[in-house]
SERO-4910 file (N, C-alpha, C, O; in steps of 0.05 Angstrom, whole numbers):
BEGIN
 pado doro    nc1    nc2    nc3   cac1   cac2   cac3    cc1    cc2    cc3    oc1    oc2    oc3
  Unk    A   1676    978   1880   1683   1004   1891   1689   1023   1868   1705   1019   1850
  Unk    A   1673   1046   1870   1678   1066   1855   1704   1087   1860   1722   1084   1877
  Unk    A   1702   1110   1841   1719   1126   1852   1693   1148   1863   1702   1159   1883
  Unk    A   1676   1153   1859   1657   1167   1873   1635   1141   1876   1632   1120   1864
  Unk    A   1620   1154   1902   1599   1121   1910   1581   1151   1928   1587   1167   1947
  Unk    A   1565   1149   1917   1536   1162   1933   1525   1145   1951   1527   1123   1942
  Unk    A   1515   1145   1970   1506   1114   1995   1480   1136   2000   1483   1160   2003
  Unk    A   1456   1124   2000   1431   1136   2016   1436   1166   2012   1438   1180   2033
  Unk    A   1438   1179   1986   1442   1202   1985   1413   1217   1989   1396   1210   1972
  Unk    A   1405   1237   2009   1374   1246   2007   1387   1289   2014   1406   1299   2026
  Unk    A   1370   1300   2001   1368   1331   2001   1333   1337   2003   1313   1327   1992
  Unk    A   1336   1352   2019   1309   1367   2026   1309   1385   2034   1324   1390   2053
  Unk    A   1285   1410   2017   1276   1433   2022   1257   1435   2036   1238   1422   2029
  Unk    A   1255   1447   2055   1233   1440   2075   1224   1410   2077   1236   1390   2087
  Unk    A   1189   1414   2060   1184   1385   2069   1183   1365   2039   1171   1343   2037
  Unk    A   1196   1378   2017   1201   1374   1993   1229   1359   1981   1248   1373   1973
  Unk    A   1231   1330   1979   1254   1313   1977   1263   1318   1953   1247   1308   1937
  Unk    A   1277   1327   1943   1289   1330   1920   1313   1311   1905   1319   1312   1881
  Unk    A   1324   1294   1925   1343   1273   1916   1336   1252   1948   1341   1259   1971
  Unk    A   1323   1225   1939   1320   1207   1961   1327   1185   1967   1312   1166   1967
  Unk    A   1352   1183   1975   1366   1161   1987   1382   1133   1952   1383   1109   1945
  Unk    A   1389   1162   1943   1407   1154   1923   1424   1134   1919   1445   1143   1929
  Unk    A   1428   1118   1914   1455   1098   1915   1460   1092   1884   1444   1081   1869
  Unk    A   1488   1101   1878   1503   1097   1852   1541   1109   1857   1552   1127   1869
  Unk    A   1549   1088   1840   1576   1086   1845   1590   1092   1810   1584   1076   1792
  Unk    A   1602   1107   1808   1624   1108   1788   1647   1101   1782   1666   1110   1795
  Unk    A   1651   1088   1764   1676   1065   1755   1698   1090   1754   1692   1110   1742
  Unk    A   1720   1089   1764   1745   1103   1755   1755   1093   1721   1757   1070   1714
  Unk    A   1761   1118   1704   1766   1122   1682   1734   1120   1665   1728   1126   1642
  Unk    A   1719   1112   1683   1695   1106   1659   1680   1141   1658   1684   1161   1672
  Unk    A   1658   1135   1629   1648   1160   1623   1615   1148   1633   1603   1129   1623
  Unk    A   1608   1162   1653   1575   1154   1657   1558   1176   1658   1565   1199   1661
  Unk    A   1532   1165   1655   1514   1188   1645   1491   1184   1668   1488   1163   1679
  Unk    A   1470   1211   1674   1465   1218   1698   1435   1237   1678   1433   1260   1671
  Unk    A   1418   1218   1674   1396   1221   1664   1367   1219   1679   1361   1207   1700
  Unk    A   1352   1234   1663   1310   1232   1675   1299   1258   1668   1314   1275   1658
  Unk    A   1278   1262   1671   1255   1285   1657   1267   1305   1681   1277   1302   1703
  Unk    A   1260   1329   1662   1260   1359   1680   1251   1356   1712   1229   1348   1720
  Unk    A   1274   1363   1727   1269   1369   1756   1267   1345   1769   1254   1343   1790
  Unk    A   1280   1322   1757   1284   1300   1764   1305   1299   1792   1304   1283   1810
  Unk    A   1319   1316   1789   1338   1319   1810   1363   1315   1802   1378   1308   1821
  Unk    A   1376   1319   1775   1395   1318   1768   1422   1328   1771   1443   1316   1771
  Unk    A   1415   1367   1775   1431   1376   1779   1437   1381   1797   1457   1393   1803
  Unk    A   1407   1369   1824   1417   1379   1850   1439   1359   1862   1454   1364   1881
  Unk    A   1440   1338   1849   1460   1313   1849   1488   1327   1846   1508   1321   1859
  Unk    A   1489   1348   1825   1517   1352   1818   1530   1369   1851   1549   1366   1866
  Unk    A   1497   1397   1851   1507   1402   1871   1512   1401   1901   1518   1418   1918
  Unk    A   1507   1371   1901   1505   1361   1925   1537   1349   1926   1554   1352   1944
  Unk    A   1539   1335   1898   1570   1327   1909   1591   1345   1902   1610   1331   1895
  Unk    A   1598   1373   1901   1609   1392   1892   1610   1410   1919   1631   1420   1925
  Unk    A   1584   1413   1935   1592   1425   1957   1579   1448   1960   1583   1465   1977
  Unk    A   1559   1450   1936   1544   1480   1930   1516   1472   1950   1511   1490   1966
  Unk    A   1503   1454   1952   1479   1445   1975   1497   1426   1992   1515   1410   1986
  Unk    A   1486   1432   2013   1485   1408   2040   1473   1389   2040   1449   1391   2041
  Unk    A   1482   1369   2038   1468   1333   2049   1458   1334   2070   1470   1337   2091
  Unk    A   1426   1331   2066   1409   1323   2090   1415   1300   2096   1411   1297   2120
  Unk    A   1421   1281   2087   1432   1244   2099   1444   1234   2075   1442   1240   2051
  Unk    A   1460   1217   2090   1476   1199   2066   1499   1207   2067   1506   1225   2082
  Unk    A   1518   1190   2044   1543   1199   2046   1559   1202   2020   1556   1183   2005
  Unk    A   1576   1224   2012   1591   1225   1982   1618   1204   1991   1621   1206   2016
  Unk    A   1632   1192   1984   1662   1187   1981   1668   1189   1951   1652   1188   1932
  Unk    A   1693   1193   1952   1707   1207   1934   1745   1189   1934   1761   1189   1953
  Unk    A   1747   1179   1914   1765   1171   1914   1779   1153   1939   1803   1148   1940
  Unk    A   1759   1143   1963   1762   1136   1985   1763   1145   2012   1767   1134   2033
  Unk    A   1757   1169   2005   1750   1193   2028   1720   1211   2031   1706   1217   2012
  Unk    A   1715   1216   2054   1685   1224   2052   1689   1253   2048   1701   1269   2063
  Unk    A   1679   1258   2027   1668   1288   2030   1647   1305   2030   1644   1328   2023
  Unk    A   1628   1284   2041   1600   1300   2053   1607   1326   2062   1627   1333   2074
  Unk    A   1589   1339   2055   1584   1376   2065   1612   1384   2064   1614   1405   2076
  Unk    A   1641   1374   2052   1656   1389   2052   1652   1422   2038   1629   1427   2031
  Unk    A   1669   1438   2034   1671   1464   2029   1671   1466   2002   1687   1448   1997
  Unk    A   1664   1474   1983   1661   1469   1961   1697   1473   1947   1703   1452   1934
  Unk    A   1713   1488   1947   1735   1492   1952   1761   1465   1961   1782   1456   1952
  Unk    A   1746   1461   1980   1763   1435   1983   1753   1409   1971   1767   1389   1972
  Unk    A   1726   1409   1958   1722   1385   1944   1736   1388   1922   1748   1368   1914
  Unk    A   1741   1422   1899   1756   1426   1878   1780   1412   1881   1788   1398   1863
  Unk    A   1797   1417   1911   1826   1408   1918   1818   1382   1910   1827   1372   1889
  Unk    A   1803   1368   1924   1801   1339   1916   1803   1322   1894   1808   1298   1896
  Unk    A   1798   1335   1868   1798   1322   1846   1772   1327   1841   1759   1307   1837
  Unk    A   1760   1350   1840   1724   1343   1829   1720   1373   1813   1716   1391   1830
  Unk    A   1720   1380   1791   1710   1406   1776   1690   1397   1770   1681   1375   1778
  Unk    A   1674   1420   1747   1647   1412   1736   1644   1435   1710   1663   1445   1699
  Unk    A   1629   1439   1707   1612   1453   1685   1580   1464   1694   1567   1446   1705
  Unk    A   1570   1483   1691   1543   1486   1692   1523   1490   1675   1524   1500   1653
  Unk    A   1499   1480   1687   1474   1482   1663   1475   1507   1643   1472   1506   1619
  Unk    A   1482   1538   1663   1473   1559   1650   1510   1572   1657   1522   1578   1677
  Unk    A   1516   1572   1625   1548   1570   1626   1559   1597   1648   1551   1620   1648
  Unk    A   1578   1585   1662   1596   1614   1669   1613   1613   1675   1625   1600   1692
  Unk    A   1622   1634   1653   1652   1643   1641   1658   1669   1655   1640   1677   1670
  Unk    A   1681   1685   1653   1684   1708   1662   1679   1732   1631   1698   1742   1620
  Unk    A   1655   1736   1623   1648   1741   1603   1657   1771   1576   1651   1774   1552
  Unk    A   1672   1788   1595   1680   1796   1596   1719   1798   1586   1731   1817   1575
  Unk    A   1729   1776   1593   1760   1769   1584   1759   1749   1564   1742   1733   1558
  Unk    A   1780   1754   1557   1784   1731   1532   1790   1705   1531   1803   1698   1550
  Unk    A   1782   1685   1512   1784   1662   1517   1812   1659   1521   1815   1680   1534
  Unk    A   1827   1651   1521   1857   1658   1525   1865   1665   1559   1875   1650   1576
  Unk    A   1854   1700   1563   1844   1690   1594   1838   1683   1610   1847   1685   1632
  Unk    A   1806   1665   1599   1794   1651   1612   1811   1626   1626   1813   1615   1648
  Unk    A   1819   1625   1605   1839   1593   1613   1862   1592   1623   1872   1572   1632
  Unk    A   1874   1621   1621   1898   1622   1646   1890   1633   1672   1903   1629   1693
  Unk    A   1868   1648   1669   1866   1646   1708   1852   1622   1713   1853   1619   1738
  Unk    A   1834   1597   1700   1845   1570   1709   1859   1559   1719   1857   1549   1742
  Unk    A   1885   1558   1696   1907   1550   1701   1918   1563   1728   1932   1549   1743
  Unk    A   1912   1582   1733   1938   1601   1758   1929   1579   1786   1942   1578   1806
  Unk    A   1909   1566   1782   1901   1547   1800   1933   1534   1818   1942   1535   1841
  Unk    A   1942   1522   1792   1965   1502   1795   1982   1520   1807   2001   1506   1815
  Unk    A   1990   1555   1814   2015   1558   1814   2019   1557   1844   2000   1556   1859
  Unk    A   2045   1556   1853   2047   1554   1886   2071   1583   1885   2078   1592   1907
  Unk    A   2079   1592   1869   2098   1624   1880   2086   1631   1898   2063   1623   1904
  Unk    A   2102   1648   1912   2102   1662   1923   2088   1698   1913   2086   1706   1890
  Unk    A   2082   1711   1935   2074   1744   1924   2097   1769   1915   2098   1789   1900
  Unk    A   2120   1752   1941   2153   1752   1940   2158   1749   1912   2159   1770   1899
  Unk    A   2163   1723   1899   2164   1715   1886   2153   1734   1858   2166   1742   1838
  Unk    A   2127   1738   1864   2110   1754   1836   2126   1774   1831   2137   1779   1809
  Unk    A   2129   1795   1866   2140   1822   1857   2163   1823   1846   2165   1836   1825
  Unk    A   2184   1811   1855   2208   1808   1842   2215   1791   1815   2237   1787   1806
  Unk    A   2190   1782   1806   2200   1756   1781   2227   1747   1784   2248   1750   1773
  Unk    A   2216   1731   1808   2247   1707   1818   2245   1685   1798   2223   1681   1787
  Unk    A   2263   1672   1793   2269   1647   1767   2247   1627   1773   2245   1608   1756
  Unk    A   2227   1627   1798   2206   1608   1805   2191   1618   1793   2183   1603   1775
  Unk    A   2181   1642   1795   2152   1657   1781   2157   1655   1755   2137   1645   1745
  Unk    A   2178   1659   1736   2187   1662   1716   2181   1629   1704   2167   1624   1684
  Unk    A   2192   1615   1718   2194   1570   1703   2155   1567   1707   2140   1553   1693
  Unk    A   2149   1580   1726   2119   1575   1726   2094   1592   1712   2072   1585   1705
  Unk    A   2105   1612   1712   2086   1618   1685   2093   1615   1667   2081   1629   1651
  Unk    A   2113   1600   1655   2126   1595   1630   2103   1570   1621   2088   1565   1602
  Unk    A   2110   1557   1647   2095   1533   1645   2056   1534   1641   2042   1517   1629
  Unk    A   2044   1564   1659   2024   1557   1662   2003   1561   1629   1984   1549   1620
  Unk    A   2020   1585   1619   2022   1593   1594   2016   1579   1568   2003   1585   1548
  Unk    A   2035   1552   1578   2038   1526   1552   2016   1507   1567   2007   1489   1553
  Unk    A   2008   1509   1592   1977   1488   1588   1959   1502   1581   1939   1491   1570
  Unk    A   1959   1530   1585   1924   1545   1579   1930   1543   1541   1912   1533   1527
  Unk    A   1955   1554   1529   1958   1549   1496   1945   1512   1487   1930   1508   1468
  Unk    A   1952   1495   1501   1945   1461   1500   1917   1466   1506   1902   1458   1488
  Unk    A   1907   1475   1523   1879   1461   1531   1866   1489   1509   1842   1485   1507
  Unk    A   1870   1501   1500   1855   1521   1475   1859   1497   1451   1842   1484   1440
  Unk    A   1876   1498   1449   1877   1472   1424   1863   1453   1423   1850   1450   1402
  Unk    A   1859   1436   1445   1853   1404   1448   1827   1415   1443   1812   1404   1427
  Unk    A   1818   1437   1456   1783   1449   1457   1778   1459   1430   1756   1469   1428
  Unk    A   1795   1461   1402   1794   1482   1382   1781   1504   1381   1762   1510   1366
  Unk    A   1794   1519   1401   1794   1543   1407   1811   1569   1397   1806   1593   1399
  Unk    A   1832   1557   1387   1861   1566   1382   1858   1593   1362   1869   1614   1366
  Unk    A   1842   1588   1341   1838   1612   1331   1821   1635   1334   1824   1653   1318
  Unk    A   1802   1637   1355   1797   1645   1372   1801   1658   1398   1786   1675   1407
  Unk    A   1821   1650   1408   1839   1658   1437   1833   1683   1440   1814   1685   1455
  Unk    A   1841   1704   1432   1842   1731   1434   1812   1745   1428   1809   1770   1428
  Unk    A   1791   1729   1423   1759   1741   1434   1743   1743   1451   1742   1724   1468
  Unk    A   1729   1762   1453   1716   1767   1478   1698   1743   1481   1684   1735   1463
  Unk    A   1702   1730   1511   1687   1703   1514   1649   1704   1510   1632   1688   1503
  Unk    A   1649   1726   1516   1614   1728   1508   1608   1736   1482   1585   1741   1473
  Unk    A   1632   1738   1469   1630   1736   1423   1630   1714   1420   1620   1706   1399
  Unk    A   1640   1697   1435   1629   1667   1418   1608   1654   1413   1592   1654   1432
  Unk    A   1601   1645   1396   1577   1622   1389   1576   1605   1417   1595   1602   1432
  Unk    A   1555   1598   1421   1545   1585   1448   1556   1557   1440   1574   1554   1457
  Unk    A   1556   1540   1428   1582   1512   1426   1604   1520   1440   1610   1512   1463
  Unk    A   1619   1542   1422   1647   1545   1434   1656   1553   1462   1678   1549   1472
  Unk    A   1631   1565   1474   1631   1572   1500   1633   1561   1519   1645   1567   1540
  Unk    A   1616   1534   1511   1613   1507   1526   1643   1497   1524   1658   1492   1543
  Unk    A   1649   1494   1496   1679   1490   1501   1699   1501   1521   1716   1488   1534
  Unk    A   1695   1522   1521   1717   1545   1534   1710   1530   1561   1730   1522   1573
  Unk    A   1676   1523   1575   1671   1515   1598   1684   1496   1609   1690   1496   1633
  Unk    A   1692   1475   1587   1696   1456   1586   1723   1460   1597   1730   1457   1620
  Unk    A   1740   1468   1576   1774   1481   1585   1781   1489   1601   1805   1485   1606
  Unk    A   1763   1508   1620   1770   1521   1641   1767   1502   1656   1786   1501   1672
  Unk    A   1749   1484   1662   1758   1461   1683   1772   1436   1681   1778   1419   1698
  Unk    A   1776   1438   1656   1807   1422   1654   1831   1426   1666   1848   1411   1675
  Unk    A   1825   1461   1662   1854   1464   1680   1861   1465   1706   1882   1475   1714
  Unk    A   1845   1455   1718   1848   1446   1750   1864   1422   1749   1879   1419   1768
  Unk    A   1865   1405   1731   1874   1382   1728   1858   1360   1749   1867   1348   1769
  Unk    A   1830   1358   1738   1814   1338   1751   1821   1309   1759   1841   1298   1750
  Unk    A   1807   1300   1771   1806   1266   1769   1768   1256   1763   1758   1235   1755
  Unk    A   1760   1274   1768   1729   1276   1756   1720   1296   1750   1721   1315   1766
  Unk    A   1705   1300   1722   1702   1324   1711   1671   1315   1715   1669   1290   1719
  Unk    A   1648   1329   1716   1619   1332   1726   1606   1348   1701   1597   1370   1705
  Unk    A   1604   1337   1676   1585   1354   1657   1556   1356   1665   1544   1337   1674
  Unk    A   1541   1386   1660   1517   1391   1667   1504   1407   1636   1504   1430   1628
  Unk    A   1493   1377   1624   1483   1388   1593   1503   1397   1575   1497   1415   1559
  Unk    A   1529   1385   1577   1551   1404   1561   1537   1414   1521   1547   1432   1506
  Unk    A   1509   1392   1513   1508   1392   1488   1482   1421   1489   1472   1433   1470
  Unk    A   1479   1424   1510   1450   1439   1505   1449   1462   1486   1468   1478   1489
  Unk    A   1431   1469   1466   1433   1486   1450   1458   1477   1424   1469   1492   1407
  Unk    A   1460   1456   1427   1484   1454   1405   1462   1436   1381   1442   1424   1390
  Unk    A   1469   1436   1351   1455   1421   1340   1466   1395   1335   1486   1387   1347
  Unk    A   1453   1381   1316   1471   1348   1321   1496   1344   1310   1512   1327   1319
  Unk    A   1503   1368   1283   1535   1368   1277   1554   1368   1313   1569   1352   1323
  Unk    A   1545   1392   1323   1567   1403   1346   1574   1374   1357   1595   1361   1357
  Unk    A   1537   1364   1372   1531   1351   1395   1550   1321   1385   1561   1308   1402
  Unk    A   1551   1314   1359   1572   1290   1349   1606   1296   1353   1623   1281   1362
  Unk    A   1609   1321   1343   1642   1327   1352   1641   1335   1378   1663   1329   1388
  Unk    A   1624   1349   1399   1626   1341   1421   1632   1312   1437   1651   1308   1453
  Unk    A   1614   1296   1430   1619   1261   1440   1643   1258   1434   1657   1251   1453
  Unk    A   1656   1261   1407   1684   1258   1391   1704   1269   1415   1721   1253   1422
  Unk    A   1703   1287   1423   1720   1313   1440   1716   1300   1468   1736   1299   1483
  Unk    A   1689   1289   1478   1693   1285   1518   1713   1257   1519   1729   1249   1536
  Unk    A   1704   1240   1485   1725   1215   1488   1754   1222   1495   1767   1214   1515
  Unk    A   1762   1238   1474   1786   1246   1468   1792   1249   1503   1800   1233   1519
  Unk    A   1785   1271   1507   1798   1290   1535   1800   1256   1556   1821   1245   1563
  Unk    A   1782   1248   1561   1780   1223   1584   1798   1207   1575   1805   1195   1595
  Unk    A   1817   1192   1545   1832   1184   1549   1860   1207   1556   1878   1204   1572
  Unk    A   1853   1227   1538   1886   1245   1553   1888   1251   1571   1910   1252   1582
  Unk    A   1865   1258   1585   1870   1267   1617   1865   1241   1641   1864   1239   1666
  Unk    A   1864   1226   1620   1854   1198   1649   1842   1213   1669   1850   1223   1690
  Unk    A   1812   1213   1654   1798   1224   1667   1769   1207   1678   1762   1190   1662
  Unk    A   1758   1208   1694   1730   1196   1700   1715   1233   1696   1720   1255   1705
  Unk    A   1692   1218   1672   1670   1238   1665   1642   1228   1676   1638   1204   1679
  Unk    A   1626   1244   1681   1595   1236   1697   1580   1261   1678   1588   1284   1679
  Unk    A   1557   1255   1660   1544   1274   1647   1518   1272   1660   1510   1252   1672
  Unk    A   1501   1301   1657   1474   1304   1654   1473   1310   1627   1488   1326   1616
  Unk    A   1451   1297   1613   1448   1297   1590   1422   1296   1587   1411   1284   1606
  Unk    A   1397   1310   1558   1387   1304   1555   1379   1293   1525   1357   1286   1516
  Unk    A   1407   1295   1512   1413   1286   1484   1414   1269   1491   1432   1265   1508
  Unk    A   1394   1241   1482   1401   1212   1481   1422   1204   1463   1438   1187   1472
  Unk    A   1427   1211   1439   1439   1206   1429   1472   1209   1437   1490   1196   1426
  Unk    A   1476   1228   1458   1507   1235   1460   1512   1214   1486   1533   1203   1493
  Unk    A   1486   1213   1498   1495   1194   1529   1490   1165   1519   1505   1149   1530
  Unk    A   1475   1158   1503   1481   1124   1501   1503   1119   1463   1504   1102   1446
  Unk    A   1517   1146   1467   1535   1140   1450   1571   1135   1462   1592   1126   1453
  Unk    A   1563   1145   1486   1596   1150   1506   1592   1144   1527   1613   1140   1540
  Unk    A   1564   1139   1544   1567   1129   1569   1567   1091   1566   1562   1077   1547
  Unk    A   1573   1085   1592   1586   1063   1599   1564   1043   1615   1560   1019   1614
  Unk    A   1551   1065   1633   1540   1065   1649   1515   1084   1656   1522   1107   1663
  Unk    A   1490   1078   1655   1474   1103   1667   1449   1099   1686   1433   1079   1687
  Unk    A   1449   1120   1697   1432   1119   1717   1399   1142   1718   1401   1167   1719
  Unk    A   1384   1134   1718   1358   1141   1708   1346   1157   1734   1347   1142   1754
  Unk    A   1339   1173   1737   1329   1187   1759   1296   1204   1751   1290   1219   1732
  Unk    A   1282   1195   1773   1250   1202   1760   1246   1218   1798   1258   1211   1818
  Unk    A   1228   1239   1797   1216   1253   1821   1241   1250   1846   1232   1245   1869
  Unk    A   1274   1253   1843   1292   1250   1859   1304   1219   1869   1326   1213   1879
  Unk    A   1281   1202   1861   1294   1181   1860   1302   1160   1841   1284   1157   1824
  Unk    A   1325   1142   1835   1339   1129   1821   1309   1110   1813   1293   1099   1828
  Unk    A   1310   1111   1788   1297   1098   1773   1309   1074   1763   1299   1053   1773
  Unk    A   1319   1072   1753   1341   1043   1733   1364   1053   1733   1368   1077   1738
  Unk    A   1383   1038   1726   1418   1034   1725   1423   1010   1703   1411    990   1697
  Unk    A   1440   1020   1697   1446    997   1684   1463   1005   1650   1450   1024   1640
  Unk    A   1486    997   1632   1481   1001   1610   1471   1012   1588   1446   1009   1585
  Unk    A   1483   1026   1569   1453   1045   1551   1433   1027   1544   1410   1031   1553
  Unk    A   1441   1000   1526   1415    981   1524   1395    971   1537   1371    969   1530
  Unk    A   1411    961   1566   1394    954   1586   1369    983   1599   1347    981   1608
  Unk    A   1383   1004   1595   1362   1029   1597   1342   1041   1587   1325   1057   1594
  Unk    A   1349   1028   1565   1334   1043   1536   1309   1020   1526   1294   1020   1506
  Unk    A   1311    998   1550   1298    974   1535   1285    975   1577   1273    955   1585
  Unk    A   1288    989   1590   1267    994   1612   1245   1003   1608   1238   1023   1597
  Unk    A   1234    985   1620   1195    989   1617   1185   1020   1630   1173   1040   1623
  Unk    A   1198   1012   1649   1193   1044   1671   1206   1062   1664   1192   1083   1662
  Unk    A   1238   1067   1657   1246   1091   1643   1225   1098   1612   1219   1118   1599
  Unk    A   1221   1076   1610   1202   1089   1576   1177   1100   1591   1170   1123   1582
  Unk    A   1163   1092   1609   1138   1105   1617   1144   1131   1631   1128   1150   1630
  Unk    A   1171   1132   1646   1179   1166   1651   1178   1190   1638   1171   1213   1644
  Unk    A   1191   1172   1607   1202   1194   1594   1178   1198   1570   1175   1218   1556
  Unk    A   1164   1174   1569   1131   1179   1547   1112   1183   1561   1095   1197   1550
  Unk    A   1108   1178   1581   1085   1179   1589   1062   1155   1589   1040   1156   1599
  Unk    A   1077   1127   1571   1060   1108   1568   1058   1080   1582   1077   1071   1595
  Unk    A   1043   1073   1580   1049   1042   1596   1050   1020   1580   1054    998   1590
***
């Protein structure tokens, strides 16, 4: 039993299957990777269990509860953030802001409360304050904070992506290409950085990746997906030494 378990996961556009009767389960605390060629159906996977598409059949559970077609909103409540292929930040505010209206996620004041800065509003943004300053750090962001999020170098952005859904305080974080556009310096202190965060946040991570190198350097577990359906599972070695994932991804026999 996983903490997420896909069962006969299938999505369809008209008469065009795009994810077909999926079955894969994710280890709680583990980091697994969510791999296959362009338009494989990767990211419609993310947004199938996120709540952004509807499940034509099958079923998501989540920590022991089903959340098929839930609301995308209440799957966040659930324990599930993510990241996207094509980053978005509020581009416009600063990194610094970005990560405290994150954070304002966690606050429960009151509006009472706001207008008057009662000693509740006051202990809670004290507090929300010192996690968006932590999660700039852990992301080394810190000297940075105070720039406009669309001045940063495209790494750091990904970072910032990264931070801002930290601060939901996940139980599964959903990377979609977090290395893309990064070169192999970043894409190595990246791997360095998703370790880090999954042991501090006791976190379960699930990547789309198409850096081999970053997914059979940190995943645990991966799952191969070719034309929407699951190709191989298994281990980085056991994957990387599949007859059929090598003919997916070369073209050879």
């Amino acid at each position: 039993m996983g903490i997420l378990e896909l069962h006969g996961l299938t999505k369809t556009f008209g008469g065009l299957t795009a994810v077909g009767d999926v079955n894969f389960n994710v280890e709680k605390d583990s980091i697994s990777g969510l791999i296959g060629p362009n338009g494989a159906g990767k990211t419609t996977i993310f947004n199938l269990i996120t709540g952004v598409y509807k499940v034509t059949s099958g079923k998501i559970i989540f920590d022991g509860k089903d959340i098929t077609n839930k609301e995308p909103y209440l799957i966040a409540e659930s324990g599930i953030t993510r990241t996207f292929q094509n980053i978005r930040l509020f581009k416009k505010l600063t990194v610094y802001e970005n990560v405290l209206t994150a954070c304002h996620y966690n606050a429960n004041y009151s509006i009472f409360d706001s207008v008057l800065r009662l000693p509740k509003f006051r202990k809670q943004e004290k507090k929300l304050t010192e996690q968006a300053a932590e999660l700039i750090e852990i992301m080394g962001l810190e000297s940075r904070k105070d720039l406009i999020a669309n001045n940063l170098p495209y790494g750091l952005q990904r970072r910032l992506e990264i931070a801002r859904a930290l601060a939901l305080m996940p139980k599964l974080l959903l990377l979609d290409e977090p290395a893309a556009g990064m070169n192999p310096d970043e894409t190595e202190q990246l791997m360095k950085l998703i370790s880090e965060i999954r042991k501090r946040f006791n976190l379960t991570i699930l990547i789309i990746e198409h850096h081999m190198d970053l997914i059979m350097g940190i995943c645990e577990n991966i799952m191969v997906l070719n034309f929407g359906c699951k190709l191989a599972e298994g281990t980085p070695t056991d994957v990387q030494n599949d007859k059929s994932v090598i003919e997916a991804y070369l073209g050879v026999e």
